[in-house]
C-alpha positions as CSV (number, residue, x, y, z in Angstrom):
1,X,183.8,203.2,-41.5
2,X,182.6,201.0,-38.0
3,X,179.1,203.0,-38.5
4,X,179.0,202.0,-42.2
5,X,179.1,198.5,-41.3
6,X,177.0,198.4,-38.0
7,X,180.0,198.1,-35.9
8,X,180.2,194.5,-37.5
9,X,184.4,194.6,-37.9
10,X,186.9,195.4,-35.4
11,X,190.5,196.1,-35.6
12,X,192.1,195.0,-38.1
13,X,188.7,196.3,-40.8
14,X,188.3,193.0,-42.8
15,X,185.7,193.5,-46.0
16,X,184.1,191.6,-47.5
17,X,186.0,190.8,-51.4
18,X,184.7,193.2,-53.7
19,X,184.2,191.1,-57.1
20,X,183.3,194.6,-58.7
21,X,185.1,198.3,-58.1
22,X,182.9,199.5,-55.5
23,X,185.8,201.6,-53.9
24,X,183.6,204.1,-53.9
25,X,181.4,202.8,-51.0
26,X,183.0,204.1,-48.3
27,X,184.8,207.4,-48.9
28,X,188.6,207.3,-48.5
29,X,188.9,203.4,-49.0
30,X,190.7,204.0,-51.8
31,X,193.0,206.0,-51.1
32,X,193.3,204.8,-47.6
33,X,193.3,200.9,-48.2
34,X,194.2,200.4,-52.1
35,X,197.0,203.1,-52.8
36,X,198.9,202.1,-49.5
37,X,198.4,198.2,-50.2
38,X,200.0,199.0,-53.5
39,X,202.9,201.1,-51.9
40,X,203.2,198.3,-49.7
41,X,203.3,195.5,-52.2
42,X,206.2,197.0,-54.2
43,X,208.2,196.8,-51.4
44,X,207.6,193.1,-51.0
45,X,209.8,190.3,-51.1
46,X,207.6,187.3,-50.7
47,X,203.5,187.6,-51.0
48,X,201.6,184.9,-48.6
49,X,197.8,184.5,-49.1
50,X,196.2,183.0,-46.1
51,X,192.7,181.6,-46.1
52,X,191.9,183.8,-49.5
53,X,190.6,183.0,-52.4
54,X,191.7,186.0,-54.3
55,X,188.7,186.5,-56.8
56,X,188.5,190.0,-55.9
57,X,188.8,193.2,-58.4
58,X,191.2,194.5,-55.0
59,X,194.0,192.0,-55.0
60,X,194.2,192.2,-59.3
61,X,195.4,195.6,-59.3
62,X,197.4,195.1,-55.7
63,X,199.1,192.4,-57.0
64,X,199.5,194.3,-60.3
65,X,202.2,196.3,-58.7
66,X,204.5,193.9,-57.2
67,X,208.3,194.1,-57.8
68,X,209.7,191.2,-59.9
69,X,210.2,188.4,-59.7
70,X,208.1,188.1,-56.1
71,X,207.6,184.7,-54.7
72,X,203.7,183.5,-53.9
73,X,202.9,181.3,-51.5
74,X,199.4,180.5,-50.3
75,X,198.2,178.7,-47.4
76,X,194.5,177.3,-47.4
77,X,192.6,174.1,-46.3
78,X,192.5,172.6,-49.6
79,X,192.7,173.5,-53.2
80,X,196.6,175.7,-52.7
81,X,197.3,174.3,-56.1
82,X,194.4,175.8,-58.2
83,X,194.4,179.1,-55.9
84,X,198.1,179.4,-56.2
85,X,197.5,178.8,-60.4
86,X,194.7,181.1,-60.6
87,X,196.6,184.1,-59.0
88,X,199.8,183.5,-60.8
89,X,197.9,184.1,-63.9
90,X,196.6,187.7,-62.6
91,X,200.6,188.8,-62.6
92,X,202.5,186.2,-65.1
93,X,205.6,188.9,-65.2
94,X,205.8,189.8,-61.4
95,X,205.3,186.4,-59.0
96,X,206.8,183.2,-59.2
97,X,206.0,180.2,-57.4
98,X,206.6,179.6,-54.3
99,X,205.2,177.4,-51.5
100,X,201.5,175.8,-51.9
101,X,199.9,174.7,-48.1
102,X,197.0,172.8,-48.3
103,X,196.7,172.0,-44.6
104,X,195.6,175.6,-43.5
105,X,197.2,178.1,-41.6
106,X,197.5,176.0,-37.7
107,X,199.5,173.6,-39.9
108,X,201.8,176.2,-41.8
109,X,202.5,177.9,-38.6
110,X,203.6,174.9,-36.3
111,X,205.6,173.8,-39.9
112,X,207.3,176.9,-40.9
113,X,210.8,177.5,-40.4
C-alpha cells in the first residue's frame, strides 16, 4: 500500500475519508482494514472519535456493527455537539451519548480520568 500512495503515510496507514465505496482501490483494504474494524467494533465498550468528522461511507457501516448500547464520545476543537449528533444518527439503536470535548485532544488528555 506505501507505493500506492508515494510513500506519503507511515505507520499507523491513515487515508484519506472515503465519502464514496472506493474499497476497491487498493486490493485487500477491505478485507484487511473494514472487516477487522468491524470485528473490532463489536467488541467495544466505549467508541471515542478524535479529531474526526465522520462523514465517511467507512465509519457508517463500522459503526453499523457496534454492540448495544455503546457509549460515544468525541473529542474535537470545536463543534463535539453537532459531530457527536450527526454520528448518533448513523446508529440510533447501537450508541448512546456519552462525553462531547470541544477543547481538542491536548485538553481531553491532560483532563481525563
Amino acid at each position: 500500500m506505501i507505493n500506492v500512495f508515494s510513500n506519503q503515510y507511515f505507520y499507523p496507514l491513515i487515508f484519506m475519508p472515503l465519502s464514496s465505496k472506493l474499497y476497491p482501490f487498493v486490493d485487500g483494504f477491505s478485507e484487511t482494514i473494514i472487516q477487522r474494524s468491524k470485528e473490532l467494533i463489536k467488541k467495544a465498550t466505549e467508541i471515542y472519535l478524535i479529531g474526526y468528522n465522520a462523514k465517511d461511507d467507512i465509519i457508517k457501516d463500522i459503526l453499523l456493527e457496534a454492540p448495544a448500547p455503546t457509549p460515544l464520545h468525541i473529542v474535537k476543537n470545536g463543534s463535539a455537539e453537532q459531530t457527536m449528533e450527526e454520528v448518533l444518527h448513523l446508529a440510533p439503536s447501537l450508541l448512546v451519548r456519552g462525553n462531547a470535548s470541544n477543547f481538542g485532544f491536548r485538553d481531553f488528555a491532560e483532563r481525563y480520568k
